[in-house]
Backbone as XML, in Angstrom:
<?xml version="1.0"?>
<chain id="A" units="angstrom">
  <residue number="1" name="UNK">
    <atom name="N" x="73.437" y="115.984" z="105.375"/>
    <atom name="CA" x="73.053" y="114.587" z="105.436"/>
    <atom name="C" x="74.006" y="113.851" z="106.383"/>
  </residue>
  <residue number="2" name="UNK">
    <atom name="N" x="74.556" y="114.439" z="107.531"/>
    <atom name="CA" x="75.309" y="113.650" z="108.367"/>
    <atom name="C" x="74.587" y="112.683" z="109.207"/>
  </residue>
  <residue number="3" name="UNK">
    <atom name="N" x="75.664" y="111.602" z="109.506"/>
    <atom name="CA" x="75.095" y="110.382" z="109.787"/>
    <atom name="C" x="75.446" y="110.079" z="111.506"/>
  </residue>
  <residue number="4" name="UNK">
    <atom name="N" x="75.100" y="109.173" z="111.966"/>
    <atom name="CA" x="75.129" y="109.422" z="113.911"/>
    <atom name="C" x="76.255" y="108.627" z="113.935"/>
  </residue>
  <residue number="5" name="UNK">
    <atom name="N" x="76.438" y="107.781" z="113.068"/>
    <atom name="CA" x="77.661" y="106.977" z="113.867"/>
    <atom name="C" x="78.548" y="106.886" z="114.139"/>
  </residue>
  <residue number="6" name="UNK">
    <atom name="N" x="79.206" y="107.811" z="114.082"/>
    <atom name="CA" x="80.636" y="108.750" z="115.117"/>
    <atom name="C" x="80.348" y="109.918" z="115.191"/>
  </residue>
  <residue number="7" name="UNK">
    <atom name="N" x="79.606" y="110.740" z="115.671"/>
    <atom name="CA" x="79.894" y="112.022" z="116.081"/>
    <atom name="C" x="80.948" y="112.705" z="116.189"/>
  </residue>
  <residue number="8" name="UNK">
    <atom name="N" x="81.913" y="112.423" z="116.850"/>
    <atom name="CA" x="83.453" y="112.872" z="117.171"/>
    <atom name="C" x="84.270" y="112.391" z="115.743"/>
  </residue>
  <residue number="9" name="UNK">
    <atom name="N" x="84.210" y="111.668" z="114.658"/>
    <atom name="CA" x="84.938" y="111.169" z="114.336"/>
    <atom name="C" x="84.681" y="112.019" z="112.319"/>
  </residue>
  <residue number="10" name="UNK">
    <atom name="N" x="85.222" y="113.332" z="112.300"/>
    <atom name="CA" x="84.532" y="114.009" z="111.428"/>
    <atom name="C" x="84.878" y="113.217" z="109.890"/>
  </residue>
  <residue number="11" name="UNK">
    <atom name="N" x="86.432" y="113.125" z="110.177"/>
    <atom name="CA" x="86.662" y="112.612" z="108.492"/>
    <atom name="C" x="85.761" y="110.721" z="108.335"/>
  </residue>
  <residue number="12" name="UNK">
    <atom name="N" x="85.479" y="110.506" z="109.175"/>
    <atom name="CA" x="84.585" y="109.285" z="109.077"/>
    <atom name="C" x="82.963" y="110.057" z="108.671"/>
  </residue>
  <residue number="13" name="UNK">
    <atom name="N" x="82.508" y="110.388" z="109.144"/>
    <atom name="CA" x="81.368" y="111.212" z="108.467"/>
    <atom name="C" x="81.693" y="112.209" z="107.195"/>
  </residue>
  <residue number="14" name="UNK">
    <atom name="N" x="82.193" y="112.158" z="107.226"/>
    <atom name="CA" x="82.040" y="113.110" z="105.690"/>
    <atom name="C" x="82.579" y="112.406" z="104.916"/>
  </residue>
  <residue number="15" name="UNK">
    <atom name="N" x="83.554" y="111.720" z="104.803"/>
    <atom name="CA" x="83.318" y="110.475" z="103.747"/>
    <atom name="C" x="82.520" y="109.195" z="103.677"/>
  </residue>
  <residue number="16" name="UNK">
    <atom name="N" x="82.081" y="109.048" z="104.753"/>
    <atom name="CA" x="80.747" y="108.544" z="104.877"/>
    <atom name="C" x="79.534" y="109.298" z="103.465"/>
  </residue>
  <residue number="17" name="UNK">
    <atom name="N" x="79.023" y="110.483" z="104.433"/>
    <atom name="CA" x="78.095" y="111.200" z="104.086"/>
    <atom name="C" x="78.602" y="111.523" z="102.046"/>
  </residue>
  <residue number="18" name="UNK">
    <atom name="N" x="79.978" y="111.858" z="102.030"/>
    <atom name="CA" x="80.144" y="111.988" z="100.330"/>
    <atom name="C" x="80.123" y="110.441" z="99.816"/>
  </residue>
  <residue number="19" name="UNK">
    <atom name="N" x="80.179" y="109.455" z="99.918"/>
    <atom name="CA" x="80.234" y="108.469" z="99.385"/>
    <atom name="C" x="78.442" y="108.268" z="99.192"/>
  </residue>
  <residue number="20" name="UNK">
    <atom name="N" x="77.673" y="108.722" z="99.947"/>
    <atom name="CA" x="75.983" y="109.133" z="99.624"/>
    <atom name="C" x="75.844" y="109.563" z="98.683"/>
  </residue>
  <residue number="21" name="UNK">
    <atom name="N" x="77.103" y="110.665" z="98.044"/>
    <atom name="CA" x="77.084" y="111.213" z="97.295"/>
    <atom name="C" x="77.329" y="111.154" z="96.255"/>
  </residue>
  <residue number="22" name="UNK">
    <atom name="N" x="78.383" y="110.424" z="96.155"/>
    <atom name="CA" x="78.770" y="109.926" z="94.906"/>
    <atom name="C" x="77.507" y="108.199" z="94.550"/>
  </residue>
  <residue number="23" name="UNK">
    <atom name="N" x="77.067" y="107.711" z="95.311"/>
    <atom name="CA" x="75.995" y="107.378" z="94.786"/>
    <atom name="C" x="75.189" y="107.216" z="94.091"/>
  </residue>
  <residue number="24" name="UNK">
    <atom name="N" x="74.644" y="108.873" z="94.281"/>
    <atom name="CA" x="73.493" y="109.436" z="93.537"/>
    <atom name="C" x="73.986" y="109.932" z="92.482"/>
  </residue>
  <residue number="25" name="UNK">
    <atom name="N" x="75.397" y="110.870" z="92.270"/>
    <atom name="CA" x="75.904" y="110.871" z="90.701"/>
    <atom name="C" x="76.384" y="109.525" z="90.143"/>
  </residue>
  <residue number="26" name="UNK">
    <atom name="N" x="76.714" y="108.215" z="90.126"/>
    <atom name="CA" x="76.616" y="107.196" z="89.772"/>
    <atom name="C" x="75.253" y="106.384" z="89.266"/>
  </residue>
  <residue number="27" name="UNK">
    <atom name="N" x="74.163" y="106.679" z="90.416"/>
    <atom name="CA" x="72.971" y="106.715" z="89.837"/>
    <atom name="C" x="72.455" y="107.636" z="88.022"/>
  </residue>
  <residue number="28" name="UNK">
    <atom name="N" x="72.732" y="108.704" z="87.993"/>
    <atom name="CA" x="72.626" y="109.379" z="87.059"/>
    <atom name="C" x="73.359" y="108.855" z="85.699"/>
  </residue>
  <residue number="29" name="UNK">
    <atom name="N" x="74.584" y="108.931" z="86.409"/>
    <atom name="CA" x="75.759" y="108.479" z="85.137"/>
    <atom name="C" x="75.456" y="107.107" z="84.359"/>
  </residue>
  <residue number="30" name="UNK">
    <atom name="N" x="75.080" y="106.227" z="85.206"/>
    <atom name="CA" x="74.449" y="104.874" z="84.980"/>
    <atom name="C" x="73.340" y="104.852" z="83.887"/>
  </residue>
  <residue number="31" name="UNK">
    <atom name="N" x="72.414" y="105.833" z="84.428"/>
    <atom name="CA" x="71.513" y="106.287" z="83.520"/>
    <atom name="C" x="71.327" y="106.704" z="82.178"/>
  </residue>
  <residue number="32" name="UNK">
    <atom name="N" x="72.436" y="107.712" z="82.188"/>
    <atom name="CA" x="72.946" y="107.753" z="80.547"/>
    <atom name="C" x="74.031" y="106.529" z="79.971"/>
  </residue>
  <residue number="33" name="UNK">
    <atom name="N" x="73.921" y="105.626" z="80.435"/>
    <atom name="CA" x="74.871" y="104.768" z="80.244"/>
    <atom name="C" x="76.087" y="105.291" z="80.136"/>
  </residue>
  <residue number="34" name="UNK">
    <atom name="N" x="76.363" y="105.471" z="81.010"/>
    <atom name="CA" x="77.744" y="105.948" z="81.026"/>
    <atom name="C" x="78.468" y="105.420" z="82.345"/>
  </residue>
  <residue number="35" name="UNK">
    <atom name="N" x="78.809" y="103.906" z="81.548"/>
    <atom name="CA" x="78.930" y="102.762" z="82.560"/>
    <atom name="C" x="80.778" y="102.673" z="83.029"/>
  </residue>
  <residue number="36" name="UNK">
    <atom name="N" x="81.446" y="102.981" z="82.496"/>
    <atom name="CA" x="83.095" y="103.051" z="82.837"/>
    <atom name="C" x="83.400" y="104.024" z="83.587"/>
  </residue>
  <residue number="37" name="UNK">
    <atom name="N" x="82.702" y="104.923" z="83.665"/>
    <atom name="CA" x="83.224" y="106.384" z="84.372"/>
    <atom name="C" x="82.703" y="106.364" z="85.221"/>
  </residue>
  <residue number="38" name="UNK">
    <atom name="N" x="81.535" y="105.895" z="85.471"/>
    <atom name="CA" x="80.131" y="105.393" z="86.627"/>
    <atom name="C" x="80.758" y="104.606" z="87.616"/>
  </residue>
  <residue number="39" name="UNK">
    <atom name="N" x="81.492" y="103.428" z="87.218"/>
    <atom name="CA" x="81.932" y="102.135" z="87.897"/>
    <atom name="C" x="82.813" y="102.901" z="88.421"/>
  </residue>
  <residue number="40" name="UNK">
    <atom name="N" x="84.169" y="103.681" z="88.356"/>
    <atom name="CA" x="85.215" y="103.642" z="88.445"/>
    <atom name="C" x="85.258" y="105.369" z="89.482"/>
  </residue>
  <residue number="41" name="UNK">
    <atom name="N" x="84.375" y="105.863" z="89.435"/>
    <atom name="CA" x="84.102" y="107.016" z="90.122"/>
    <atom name="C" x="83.175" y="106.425" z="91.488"/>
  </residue>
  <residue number="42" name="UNK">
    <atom name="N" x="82.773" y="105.230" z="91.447"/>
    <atom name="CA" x="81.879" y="104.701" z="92.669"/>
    <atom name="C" x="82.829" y="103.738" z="93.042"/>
  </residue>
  <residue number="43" name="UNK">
    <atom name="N" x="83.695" y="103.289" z="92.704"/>
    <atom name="CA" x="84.844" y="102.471" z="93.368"/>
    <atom name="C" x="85.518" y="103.268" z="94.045"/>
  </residue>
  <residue number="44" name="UNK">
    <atom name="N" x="86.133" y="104.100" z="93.260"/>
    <atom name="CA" x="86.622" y="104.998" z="94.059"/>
    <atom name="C" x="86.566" y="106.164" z="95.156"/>
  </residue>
  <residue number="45" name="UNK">
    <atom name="N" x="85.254" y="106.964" z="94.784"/>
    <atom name="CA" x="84.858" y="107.570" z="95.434"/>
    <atom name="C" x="83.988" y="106.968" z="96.994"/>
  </residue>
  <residue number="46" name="UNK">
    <atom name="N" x="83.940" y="105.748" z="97.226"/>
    <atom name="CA" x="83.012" y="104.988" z="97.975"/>
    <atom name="C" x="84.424" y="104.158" z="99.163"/>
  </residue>
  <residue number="47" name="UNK">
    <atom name="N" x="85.288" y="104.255" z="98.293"/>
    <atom name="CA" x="86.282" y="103.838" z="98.880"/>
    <atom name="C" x="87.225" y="104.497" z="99.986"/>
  </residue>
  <residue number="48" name="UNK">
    <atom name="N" x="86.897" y="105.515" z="99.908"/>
    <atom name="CA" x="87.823" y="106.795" z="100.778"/>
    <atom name="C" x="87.116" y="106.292" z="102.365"/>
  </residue>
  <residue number="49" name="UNK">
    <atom name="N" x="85.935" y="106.321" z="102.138"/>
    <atom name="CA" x="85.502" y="106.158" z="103.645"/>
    <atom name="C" x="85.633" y="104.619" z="103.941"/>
  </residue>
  <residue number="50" name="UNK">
    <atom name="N" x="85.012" y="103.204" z="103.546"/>
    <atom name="CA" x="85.863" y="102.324" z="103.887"/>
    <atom name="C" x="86.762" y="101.877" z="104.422"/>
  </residue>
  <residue number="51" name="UNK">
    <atom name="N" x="88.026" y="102.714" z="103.896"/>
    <atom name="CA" x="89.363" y="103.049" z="104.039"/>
    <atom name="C" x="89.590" y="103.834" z="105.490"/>
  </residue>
  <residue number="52" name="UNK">
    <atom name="N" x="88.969" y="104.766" z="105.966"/>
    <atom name="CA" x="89.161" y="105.497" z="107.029"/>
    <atom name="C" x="87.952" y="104.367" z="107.945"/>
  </residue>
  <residue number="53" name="UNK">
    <atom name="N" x="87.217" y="103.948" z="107.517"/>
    <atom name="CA" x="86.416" y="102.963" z="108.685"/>
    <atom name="C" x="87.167" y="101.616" z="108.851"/>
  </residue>
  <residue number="54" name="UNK">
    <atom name="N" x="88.326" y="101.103" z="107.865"/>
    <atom name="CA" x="89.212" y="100.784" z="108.133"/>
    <atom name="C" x="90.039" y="100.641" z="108.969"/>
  </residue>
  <residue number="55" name="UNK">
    <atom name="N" x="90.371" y="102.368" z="109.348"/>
    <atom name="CA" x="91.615" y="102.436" z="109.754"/>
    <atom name="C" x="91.109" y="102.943" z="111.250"/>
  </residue>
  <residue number="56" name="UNK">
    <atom name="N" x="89.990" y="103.201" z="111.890"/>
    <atom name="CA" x="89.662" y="102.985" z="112.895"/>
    <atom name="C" x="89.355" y="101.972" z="113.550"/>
  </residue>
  <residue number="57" name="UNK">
    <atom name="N" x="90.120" y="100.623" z="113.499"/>
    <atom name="CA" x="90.170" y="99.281" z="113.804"/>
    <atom name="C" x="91.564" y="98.571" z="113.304"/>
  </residue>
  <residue number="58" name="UNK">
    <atom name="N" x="92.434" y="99.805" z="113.168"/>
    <atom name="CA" x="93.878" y="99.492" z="112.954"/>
    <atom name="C" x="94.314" y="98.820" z="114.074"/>
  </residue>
  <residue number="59" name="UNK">
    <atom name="N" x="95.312" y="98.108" z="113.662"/>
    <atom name="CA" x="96.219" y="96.355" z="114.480"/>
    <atom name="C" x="97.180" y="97.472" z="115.327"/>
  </residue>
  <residue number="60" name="UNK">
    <atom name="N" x="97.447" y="98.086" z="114.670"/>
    <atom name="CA" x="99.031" y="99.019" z="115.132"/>
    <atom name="C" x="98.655" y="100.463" z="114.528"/>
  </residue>
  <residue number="61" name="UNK">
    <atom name="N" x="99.550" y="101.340" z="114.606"/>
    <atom name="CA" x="100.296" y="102.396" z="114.028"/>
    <atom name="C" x="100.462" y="102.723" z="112.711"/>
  </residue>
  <residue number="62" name="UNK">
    <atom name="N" x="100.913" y="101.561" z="112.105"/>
    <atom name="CA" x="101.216" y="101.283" z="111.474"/>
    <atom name="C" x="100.127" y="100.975" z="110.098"/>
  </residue>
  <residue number="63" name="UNK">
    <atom name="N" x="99.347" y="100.126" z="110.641"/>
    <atom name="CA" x="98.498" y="99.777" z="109.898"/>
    <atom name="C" x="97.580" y="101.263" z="109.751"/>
  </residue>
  <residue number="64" name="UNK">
    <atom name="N" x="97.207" y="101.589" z="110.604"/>
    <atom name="CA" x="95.887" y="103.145" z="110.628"/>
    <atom name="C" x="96.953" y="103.741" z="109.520"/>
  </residue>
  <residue number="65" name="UNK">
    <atom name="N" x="98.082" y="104.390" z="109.487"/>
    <atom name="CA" x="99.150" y="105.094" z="108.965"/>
    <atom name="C" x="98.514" y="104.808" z="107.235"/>
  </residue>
  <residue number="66" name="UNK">
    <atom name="N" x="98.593" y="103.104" z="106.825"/>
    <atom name="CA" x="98.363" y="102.346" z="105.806"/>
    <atom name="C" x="97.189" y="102.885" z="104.949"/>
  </residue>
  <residue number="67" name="UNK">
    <atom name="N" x="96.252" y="102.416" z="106.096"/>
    <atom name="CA" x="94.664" y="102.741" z="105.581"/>
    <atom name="C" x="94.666" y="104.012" z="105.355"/>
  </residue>
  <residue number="68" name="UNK">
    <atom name="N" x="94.803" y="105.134" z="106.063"/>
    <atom name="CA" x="94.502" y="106.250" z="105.921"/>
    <atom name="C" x="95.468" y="106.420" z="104.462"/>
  </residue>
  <residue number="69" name="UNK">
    <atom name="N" x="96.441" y="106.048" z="104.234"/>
    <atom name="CA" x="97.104" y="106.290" z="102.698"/>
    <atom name="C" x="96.550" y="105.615" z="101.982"/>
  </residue>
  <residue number="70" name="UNK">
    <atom name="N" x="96.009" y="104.795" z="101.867"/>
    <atom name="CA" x="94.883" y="104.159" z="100.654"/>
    <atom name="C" x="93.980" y="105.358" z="100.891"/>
  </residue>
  <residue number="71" name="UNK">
    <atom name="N" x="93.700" y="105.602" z="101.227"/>
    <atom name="CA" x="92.013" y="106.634" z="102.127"/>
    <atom name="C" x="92.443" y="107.513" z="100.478"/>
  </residue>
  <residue number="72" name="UNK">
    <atom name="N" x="93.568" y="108.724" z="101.274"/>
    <atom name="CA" x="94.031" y="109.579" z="100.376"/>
    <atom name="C" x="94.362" y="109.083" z="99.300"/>
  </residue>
  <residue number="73" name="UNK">
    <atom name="N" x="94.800" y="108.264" z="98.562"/>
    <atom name="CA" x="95.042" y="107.681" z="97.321"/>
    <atom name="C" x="93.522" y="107.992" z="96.585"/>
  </residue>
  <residue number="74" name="UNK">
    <atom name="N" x="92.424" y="107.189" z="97.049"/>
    <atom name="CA" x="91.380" y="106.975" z="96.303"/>
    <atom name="C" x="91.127" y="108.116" z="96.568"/>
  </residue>
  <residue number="75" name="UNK">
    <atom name="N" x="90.686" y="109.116" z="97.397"/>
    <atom name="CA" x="90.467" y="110.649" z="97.496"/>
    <atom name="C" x="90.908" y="111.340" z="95.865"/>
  </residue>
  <residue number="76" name="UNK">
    <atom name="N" x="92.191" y="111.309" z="95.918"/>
    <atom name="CA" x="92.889" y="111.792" z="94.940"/>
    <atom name="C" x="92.246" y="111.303" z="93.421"/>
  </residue>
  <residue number="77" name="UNK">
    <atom name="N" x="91.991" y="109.773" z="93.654"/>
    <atom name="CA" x="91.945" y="109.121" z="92.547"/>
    <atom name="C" x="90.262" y="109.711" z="91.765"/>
  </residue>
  <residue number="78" name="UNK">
    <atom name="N" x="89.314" y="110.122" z="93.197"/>
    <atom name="CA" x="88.351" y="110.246" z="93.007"/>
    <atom name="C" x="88.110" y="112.052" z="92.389"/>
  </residue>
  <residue number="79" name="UNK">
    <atom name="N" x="89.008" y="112.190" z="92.698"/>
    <atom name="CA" x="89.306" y="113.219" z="92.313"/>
    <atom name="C" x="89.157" y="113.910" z="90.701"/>
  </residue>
  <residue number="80" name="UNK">
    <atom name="N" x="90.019" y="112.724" z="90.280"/>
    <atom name="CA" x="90.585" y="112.692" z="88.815"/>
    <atom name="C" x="89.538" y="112.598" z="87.687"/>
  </residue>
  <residue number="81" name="UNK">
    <atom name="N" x="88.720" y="111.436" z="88.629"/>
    <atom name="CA" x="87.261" y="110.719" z="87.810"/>
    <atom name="C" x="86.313" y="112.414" z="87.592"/>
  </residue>
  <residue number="82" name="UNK">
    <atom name="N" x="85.962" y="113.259" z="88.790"/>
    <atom name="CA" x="85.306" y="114.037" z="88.839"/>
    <atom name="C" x="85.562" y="115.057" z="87.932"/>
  </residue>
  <residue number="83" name="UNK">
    <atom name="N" x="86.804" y="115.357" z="88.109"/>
    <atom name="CA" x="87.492" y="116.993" z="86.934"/>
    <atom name="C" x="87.283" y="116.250" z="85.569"/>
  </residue>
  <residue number="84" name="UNK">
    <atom name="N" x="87.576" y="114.787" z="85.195"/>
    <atom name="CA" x="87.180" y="114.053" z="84.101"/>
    <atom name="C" x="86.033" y="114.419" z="83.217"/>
  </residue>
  <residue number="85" name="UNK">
    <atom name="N" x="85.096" y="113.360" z="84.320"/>
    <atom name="CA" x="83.810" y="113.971" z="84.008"/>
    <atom name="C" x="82.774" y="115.243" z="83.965"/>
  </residue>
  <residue number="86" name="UNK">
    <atom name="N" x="83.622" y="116.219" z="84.448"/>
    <atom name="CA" x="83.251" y="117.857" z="84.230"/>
    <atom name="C" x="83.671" y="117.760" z="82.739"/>
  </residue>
  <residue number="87" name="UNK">
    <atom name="N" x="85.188" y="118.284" z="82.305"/>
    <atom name="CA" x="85.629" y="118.246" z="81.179"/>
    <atom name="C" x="85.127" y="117.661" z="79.911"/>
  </residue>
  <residue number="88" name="UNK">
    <atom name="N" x="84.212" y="116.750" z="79.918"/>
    <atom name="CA" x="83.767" y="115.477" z="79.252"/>
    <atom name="C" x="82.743" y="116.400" z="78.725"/>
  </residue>
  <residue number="89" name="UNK">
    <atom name="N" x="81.877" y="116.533" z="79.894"/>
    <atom name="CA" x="80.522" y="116.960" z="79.898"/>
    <atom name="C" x="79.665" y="115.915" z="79.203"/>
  </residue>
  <residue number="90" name="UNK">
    <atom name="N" x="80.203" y="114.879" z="79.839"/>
    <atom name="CA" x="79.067" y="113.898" z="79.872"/>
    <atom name="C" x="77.483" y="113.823" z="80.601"/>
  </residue>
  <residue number="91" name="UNK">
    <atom name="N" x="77.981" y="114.693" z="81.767"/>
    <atom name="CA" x="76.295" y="114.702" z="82.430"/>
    <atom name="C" x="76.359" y="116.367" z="82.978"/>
  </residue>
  <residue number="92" name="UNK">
    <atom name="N" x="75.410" y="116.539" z="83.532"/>
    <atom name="CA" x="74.794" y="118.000" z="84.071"/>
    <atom name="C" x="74.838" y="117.576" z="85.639"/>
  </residue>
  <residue number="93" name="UNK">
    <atom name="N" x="76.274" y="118.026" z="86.248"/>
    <atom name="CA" x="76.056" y="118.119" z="87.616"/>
    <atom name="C" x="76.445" y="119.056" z="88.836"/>
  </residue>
  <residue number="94" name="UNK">
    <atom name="N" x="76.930" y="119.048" z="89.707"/>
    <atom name="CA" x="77.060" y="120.390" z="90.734"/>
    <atom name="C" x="78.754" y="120.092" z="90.680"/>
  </residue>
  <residue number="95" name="UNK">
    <atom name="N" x="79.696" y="120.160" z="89.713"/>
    <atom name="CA" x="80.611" y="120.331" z="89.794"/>
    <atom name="C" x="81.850" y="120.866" z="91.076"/>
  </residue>
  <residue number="96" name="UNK">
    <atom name="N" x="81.691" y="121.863" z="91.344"/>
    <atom name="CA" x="82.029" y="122.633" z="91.944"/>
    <atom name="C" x="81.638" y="122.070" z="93.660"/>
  </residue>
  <residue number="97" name="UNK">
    <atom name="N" x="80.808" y="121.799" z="93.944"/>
    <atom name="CA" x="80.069" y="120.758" z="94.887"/>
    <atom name="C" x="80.971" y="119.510" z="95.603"/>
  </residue>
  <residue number="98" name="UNK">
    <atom name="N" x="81.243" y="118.709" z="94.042"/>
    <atom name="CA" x="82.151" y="117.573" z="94.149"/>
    <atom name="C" x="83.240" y="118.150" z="94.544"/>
  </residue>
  <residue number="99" name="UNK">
    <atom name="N" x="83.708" y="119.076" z="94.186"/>
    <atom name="CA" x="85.345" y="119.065" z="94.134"/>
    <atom name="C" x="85.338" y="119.960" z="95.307"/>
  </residue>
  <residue number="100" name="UNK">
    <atom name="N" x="84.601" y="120.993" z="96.026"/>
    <atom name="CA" x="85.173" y="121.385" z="97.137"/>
    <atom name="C" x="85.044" y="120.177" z="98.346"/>
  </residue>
  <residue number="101" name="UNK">
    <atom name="N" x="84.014" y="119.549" z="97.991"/>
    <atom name="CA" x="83.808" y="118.362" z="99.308"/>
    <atom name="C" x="85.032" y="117.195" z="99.084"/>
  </residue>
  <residue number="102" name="UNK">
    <atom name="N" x="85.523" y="116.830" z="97.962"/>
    <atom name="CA" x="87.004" y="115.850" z="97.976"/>
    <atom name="C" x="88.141" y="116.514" z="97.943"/>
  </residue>
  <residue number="103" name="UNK">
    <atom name="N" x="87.904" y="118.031" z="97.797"/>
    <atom name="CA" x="89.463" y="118.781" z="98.270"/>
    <atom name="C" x="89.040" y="118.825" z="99.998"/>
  </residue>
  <residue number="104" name="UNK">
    <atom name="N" x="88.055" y="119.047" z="100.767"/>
    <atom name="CA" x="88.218" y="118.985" z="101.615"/>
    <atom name="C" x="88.570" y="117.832" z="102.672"/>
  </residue>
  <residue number="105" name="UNK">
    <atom name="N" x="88.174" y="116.767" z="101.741"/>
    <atom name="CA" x="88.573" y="115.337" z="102.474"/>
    <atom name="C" x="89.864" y="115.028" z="102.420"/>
  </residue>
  <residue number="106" name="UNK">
    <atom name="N" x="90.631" y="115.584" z="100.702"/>
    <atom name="CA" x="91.855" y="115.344" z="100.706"/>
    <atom name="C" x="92.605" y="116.277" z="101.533"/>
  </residue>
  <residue number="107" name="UNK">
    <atom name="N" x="92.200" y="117.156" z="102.066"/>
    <atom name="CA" x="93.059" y="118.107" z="103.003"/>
    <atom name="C" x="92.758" y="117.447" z="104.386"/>
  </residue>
  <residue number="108" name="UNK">
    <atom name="N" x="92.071" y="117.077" z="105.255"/>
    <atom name="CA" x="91.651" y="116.500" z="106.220"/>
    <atom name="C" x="92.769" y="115.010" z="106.503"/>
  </residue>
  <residue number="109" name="UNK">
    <atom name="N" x="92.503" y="114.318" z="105.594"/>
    <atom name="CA" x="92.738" y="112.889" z="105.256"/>
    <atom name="C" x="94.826" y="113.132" z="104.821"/>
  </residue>
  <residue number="110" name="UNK">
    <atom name="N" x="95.337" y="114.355" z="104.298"/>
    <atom name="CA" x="96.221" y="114.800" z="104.298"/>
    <atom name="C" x="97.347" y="114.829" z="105.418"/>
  </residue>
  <residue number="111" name="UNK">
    <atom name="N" x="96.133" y="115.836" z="106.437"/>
    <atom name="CA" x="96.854" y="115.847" z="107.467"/>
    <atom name="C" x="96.995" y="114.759" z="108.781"/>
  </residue>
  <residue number="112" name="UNK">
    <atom name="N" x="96.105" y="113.815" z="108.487"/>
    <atom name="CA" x="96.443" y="112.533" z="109.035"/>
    <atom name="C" x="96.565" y="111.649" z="109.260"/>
  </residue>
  <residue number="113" name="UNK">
    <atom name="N" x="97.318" y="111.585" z="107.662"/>
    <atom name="CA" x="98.319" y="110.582" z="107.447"/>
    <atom name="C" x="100.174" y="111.365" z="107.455"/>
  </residue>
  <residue number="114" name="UNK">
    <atom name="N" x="100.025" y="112.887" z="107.429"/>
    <atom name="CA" x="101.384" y="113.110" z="107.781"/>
    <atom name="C" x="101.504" y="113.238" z="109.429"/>
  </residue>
  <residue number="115" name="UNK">
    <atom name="N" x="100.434" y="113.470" z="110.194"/>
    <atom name="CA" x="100.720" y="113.552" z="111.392"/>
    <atom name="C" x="100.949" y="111.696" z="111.886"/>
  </residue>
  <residue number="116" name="UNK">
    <atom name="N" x="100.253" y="110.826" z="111.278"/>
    <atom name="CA" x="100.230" y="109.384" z="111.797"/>
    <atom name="C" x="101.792" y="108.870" z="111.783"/>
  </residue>
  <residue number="117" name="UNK">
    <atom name="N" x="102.130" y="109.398" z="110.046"/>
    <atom name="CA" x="103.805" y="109.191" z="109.606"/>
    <atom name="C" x="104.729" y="110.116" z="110.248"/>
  </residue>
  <residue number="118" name="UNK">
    <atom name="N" x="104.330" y="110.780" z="111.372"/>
    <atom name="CA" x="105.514" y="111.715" z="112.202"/>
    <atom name="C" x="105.628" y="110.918" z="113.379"/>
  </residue>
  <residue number="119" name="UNK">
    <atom name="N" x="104.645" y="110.550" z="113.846"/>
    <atom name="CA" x="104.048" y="109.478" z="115.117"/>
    <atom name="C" x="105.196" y="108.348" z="114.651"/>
  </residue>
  <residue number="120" name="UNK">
    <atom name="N" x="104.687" y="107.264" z="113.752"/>
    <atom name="CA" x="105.671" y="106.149" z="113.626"/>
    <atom name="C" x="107.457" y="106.961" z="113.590"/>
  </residue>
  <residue number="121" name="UNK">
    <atom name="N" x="107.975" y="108.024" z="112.847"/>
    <atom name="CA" x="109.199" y="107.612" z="113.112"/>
    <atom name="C" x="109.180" y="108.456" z="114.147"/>
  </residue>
  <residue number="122" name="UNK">
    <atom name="N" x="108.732" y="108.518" z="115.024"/>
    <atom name="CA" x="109.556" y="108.884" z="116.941"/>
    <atom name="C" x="109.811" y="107.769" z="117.271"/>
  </residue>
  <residue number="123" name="UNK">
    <atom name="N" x="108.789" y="106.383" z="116.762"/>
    <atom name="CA" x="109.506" y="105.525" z="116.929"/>
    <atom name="C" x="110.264" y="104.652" z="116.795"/>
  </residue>
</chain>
């Protein structure tokens, strides 16, 4: 389900394209009323890309450096919501799905924000 509007710009599409994703399990979760874990897994999970569409309209260095660490924060955070809601077994979903596509963002999104934070102190 990739989307055209950066081509070149992968961790912007795929958290793009997973925030589609988390969507549609929010859709579900909603459904069983299962409204706290719903809210808080679509805040978060919706937020990673934001955050990196953010940070491609960074002021400075500095700031991209910023965003992209919020990026990974909510990555992580979205993270937490997902292994949660496996464990719970509140709903019937592709587990395994979720979590290789936000380990892969958090590995992506990982490496650049340590390469951005090697950049600032050269200077």
């Amino acid at each position: 389900m990739s989307n055209d509007y950066d081509k070149d710009n992968i961790v912007l599409n795929k958290s793009f394209d997973f925030a589609l994703e988390i969507i549609e399990l929010y859709k579900i979760l909603k459904s069983k009323n299962e409204f706290v874990i719903s809210k808080q897994l679509l805040r978060s999970g919706t937020s990673i890309g934001a955050n990196v569409e953010e940070a491609t309209a960074a002021q400075s260095k500095k700031d991209f450096a910023t965003k992209m660490s919020i990026a990974s924060k909510e990555a992580r955070e979205t993270r937490y919501w997902l292994r949660l809601l496996n464990k719970s077994k509140l709903v019937e979903y592709d587990y395994k799905n979720y979590l290789n596509k936000i380990d892969e963002l958090i590995r992506i999104i990982t490496a650049i924000v340590k390469t951005a934070q090697s950049n600032l102190s050269k200077h």
